[in-house]
N, C-alpha and C positions, 0 to 999 in steps of 0.2 A: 268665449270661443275656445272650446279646448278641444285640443287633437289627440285623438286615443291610439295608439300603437298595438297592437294583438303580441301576446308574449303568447309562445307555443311550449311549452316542452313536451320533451320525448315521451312521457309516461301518461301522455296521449290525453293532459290535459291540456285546459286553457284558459288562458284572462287575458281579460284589456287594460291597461295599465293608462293612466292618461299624465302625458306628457306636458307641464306647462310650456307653453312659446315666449320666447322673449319676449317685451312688450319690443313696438314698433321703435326703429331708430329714430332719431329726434330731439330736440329739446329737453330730455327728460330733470327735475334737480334733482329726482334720485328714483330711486326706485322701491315699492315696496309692494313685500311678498304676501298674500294673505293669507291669514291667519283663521281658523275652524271658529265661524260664528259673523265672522265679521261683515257689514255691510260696504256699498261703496259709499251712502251717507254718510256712515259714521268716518271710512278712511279718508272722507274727501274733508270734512271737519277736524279732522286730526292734523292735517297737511296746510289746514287755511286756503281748500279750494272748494268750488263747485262740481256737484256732482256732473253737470256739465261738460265742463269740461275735463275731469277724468275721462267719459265717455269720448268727449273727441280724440283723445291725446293716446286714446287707447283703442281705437275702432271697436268700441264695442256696441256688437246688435239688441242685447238685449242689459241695461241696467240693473235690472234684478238677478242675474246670475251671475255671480261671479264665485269661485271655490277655492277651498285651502290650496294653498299653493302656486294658484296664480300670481304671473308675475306682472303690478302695475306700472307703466310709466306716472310718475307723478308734477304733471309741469311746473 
């Protein structure tokens, strides 16, 4: 779930910039940011969790999206 912010400038362009969200307060033992490629398979393996529950600990909607930058709660 990422939330996009609209950056305006004056010279009457524009972009959407997307702003990672904290992951949810909680339990977390740490947190980790992803990285360009990466799946949540792989970072839930990396961590010695299930992708499972990355998903709960993280509300996330959909398991297959997650992007550089996001930031994961990892319980």
């Amino acid at each position: 779930d990422g939330s996009c912010t609209p950056v305006i400038f004056y010279n009457r362009q524009s972009r959407t910039t997307y702003v990672p969200p904290d992951p949810p307060a909680g339990p977390c033992r740490t947190v980790h940011t992803v990285a360009y490629g990466e799946t949540l398979s792989g970072i839930a393996w990396r961590y010695g969790v299930t992708v499972s529950q990355l998903v709960a600990a993280n509300g996330l909607q959909n398991p297959n999206a997650v992007y550089a930058g996001q930031r994961l709660c990892i319980p």
